[in-house]
N, C-alpha and C positions, 0 to 999 in steps of 0.2 A: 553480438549482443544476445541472441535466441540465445547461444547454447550457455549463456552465464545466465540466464533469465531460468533455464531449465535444470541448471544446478541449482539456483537457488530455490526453488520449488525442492528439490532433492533434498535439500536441507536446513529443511522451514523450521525443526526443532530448533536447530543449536539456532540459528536468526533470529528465532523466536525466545531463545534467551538473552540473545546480545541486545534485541530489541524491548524487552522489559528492562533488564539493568540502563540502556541509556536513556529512557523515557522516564526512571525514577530519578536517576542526573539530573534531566531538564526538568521535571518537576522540582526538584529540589532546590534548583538553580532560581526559580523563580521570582523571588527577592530584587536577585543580579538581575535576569532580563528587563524588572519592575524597572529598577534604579537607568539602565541604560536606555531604556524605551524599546518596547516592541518593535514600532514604525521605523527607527534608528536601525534594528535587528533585521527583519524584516529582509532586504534585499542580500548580504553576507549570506544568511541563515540558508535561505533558498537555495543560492548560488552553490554551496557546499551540499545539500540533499540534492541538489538537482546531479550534482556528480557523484554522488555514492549511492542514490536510489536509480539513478540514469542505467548508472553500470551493471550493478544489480539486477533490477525488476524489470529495467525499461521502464523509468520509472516516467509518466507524461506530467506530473506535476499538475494533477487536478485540485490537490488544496486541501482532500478529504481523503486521506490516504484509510485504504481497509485490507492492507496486506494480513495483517492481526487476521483478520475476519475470513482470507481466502487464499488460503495455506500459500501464499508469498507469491500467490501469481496475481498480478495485476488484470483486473478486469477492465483497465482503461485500453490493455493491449488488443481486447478482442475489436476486430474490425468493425462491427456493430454498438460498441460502446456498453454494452448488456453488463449492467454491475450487480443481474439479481439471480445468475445462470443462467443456463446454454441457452441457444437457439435450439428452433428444433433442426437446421440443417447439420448438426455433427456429423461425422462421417462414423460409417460402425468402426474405422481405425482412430478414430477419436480427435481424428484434425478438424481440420475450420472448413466449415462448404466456400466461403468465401477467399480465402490461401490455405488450399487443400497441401502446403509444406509446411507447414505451422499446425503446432498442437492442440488442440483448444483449450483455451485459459482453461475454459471452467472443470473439461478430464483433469488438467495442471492443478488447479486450487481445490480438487476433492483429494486430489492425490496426496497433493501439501497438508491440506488439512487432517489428514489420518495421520500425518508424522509429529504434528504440534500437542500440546498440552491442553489447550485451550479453543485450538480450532476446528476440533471432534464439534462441540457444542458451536461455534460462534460464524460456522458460514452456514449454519441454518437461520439465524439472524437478518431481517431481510433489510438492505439497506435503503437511504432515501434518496432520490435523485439527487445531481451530482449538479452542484451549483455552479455556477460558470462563471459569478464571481470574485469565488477563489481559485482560479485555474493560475499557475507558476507561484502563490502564495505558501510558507511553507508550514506544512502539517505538524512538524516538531517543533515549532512554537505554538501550535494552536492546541498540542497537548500539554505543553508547557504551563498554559495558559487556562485549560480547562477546567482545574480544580479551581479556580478562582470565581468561574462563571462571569468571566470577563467575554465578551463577543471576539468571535476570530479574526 
């Protein structure tokens, strides 16, 4: 899983297009989810992101995904749980003082971030603690759901 976690960081552009066009999908879709029920959705939805963001990101299914925001690296991965950048223990080779064989997310998601469109500007964006929740709840319906200002 690291070394598919660490392509995808590689290439947080093209993901980062595959991931606008299918988020304009589930927007669009949003009529269809209305009519089927979210709650209905709800458990399928997850179950399929849990295996294509799993395989991917490493993805831990916290509910408030911000790959968008930290160039495709998951900061749920870091040991510490830190979704606002690094610790100060990085190592000057850029891995984790805590699994000094792991990269650090956050070297991963500045690096991602210089290859996306959008993520120059949006992992300076500082995010809000991570609800506990929504943890295994699925985030592509919660964007699905966003333009409506429906609660997630």
């Amino acid at each position: 899983m690291y070394a598919v976690r660490r392509w995808s960081v590689r290439q947080a552009r093209a993901l980062e297009t595959c991931y606008r066009a299918f988020e304009r999908a589930m927007v669009a879709l949003h009529p269809v989810w209305t009519r089927i029920g979210y709650a209905r959705l709800e458990r399928p939805v997850a179950a399929v992101e849990r295996a294509v963001k799993g395989f991917l990101f490493d993805c831990r299914m916290c509910g408030q995904c911000v790959l968008g925001s930290t160039g495709m690296s998951c900061p749920m991965n870091c040991p510490k749980s830190l979704r606002n950048g690094p610790c100060g223990g990085v190592r000057a080779t850029g891995h984790c003082e805590v699994d000094p064989r792991m990269m650090c997310v956050w070297v991963d998601a500045v690096a991602g971030s210089q290859r996306m469109r959008a993520g120059r500007d949006a992992i300076h964006v500082v995010q809000f603690a991570v609800d506990r929740r929504l943890e295994g709840r699925s985030s592509w319906l919660a964007a699905a759901r966003a333009p409506t200002g429906a609660p997630p």
